[in-house]
N, C-alpha and C positions, 0 to 999 in steps of 0.2 A: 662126093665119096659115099657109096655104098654103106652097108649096116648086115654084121653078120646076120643071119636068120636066127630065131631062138628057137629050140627046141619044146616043144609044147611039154614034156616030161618034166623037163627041169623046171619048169616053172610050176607045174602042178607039184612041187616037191614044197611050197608054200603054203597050199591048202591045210588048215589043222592048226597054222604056227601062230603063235601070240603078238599080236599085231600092238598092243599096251596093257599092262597089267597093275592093278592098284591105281589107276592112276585119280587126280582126284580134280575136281571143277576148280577154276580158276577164282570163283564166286558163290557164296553159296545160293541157294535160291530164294528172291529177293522180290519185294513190292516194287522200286524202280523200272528193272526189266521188265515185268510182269505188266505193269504199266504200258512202258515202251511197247510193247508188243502187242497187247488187246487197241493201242491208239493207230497203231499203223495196220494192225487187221481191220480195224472197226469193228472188234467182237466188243460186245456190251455186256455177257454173261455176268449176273449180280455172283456166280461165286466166285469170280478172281477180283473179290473187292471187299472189304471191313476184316475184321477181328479175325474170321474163320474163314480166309481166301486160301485159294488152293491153286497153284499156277495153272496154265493151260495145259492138257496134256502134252497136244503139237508140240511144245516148248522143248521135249525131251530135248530134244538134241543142241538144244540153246545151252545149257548147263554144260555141256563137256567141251563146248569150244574152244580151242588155243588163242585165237583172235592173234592180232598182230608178231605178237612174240614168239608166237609158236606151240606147241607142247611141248611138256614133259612126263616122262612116262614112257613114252613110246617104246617100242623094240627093237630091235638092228633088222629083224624079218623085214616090216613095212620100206624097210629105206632101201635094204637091201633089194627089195621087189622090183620098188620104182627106181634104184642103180640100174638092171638090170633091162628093164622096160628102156629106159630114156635111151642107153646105151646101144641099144637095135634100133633108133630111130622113131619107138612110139613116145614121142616128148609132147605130146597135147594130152587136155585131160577136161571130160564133160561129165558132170554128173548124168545118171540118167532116171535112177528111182530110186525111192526109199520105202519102206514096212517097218511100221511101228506099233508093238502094243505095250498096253498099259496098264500094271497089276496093281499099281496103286498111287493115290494122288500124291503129289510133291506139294507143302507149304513152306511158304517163308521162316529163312532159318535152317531148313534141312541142310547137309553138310554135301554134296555129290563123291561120290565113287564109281570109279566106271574101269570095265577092263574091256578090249575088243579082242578078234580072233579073226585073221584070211578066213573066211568060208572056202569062197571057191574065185579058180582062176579059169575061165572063159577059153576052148582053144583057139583058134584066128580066126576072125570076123570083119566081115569085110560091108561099111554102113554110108550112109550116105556123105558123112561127115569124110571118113575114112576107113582104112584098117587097122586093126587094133586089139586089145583085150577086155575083155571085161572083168574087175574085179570087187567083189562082192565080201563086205565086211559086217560082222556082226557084232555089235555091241550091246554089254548088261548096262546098267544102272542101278547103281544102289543106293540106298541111305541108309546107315547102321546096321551093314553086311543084310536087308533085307532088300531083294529086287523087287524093283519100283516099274521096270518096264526095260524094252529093248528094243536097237535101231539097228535094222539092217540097210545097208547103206551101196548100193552100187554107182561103179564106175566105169567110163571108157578111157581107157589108154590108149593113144592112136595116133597114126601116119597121117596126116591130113591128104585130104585126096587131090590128086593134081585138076587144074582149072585147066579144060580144054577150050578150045579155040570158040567152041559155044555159051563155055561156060562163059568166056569176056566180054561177048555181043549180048548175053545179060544182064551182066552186070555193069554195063553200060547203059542201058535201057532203064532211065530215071523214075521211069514210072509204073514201073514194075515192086509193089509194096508184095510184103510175107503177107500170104493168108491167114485168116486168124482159124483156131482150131475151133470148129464146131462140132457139137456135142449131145444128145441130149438135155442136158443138162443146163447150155446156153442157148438152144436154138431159138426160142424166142425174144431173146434179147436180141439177137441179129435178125429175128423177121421183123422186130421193131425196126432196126437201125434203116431195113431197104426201107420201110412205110416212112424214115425218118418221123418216129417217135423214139422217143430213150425212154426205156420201162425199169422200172425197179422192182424188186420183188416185194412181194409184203406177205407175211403170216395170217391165217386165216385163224387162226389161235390167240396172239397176243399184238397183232398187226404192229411187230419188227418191221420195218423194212432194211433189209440187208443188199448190197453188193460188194464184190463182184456176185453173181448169180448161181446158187449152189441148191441141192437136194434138201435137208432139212434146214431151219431156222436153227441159226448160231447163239438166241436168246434163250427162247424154250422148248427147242428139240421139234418143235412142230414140224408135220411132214406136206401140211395143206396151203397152198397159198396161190395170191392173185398176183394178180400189179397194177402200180397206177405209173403214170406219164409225168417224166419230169416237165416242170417248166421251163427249163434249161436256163434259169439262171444260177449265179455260181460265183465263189472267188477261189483262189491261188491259195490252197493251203499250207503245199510248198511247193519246191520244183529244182530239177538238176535241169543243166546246161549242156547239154551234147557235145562234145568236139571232136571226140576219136574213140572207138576206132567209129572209120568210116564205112559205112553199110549202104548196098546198092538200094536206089530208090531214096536214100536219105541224103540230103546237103548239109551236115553242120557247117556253121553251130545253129542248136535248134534247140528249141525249150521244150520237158518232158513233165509235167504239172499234174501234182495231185489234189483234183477239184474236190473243194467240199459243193454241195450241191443245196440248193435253196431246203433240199427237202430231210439232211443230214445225212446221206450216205457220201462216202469218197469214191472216187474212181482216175485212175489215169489217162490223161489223154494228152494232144501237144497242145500246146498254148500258141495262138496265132493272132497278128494282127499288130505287135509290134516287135521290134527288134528282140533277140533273146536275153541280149544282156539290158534291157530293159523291164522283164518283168520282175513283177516281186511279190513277197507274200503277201496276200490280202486283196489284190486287185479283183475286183470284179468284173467277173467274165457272161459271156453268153454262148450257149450248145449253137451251133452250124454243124453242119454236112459235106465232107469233104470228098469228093468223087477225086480220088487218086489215081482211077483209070478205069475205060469200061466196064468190068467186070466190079468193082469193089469202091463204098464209098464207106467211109467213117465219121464218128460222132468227134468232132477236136471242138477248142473254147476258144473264141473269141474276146480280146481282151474288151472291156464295154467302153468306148470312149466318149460316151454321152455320161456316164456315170463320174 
């Protein structure tokens, strides 16, 4: 069954409206999270740590979460949007960016307040994903009515695009893996990976070594740095189990493993060499090279069975 078409007017008649107002963190901001969150980035920063820590900035948008339950707060605007969306047929929803600044630091203890606002709604856009909208929201942040920073947050609403007859002879074709996005940024971590070396970054300043692979040093702001070659030994810091959904090029179940690395950075990769419901935290693994198909190999761990 068909999906009336929406009118692009009526939907910009949201742009302006209050999307939540007063609403307020479900938590206030807290050394556990704070924790949490520098241990699964591997930011080591000494200021989100003793007496005078101050959360991560990133973090903004950790503090306003609804998490399982939901929000409250909300407006009848927001729900009424996504009525309206799902209702024509655009019932899928991708994040696609975010912009964040930051006018002042958040410590342990602060109380969160936050209102958001529709900015804007997208006319029809038609992406690789599908067709759809884009919908773009801005949120303050406060603590004791003084703003602390703001998130702007977009999104796609969208028609999922129909699989044509070529789209299924690929995704049938098992060995056909997503390319990984290269970058500036990352390029020489992948010119490692074709020499089959794994390089980490290290600070020319305070010799951090940090990954995944980024512009400045996450410790001390440094903008200079080298690399050295992992050894590529390793264990199972933790890891999920794959089952669904099923993705072309992948066979769950299959193990997805966040290695600590002989040399103390993490990074994810698959865990290979024994069954998935076999692995466990702690094993010790070793770096292989996984040629997935002509064009493309990768770095996965090996579980060590001499160990």
């Amino acid at each position: 069954m068909g999906h009336e078409p929406l009118a692009y007017e009526k939907l910009r008649t949201f742009e302006g409206r209050v999307a939540a107002t007063e609403a307020e963190g479900k938590d206030p901001v807290n050394a556990p999270m704070i924790r949490h969150w520098c241990e699964a980035m591997g930011d080591t920063n000494p200021a989100y740590e003793g007496p005078d820590a101050i959360a991560p900035p990133t973090m903004l948008q950790a503090w306003t979460m609804g998490g399982l339950s939901g929000f409250e707060g909300r407006s009848p605007a927001h729900d009424e949007l996504f009525a309206l969306l799902d209702g024509a047929g655009y019932t899928s929803v991708v994040a696609t960016d975010c912009e964040q600044e930051y006018l002042r630091p958040l410590r342990p203890g602060d109380a969160i307040a936050y209102d958001s606002v529709i900015e804007s709604v997208s006319p029809l856009k038609t992406t690789k994903l599908g067709t759809g909208h884009f919908i773009t929201t801005r949120m303050n942040v406060r603590v004791g009515g003084e703003l602390a920073g703001t998130h702007l947050f977009r999104i796609l609403k969208y028609t999922p695009a129909k699989r044509s007859s070529s789209d299924g002879a690929a995704k049938k074709d098992k060995s056909r893996r997503p390319r990984p996005v290269v970058n500036r940024d990352n390029a020489g971590f992948w010119e490692g990976v074709a020499d089959h070396r794994l390089l980490i970054q290290r600070c020319r300043a305070c010799e951090a070594l940090r990954f995944p692979w980024l512009p400045g040093c996450n410790t001390c702001g440094g903008q200079e740095w080298d690399t050295v070659e992992a050894s590529g030994e390793g264990t199972v810091y933790s890891y999920v189990v794959m089952h669904h959904p099923p993705f072309p090029a992948f066979d769950p179940p299959y193990a997805v493993g966040l290695i600590e690395l002989a040399e103390g950075v993490r990074m994810v990769s698959n865990v290979v060499g024994v069954p998935s419901d076999k692995v466990r935290i702690g094993m010790p693994v070793r770096l292989e090279f996984l040629a997935v198909d002509d064009e493309l190999e990768l770095p996965v761990f090996r579980v060590d069975e001499e160990a």
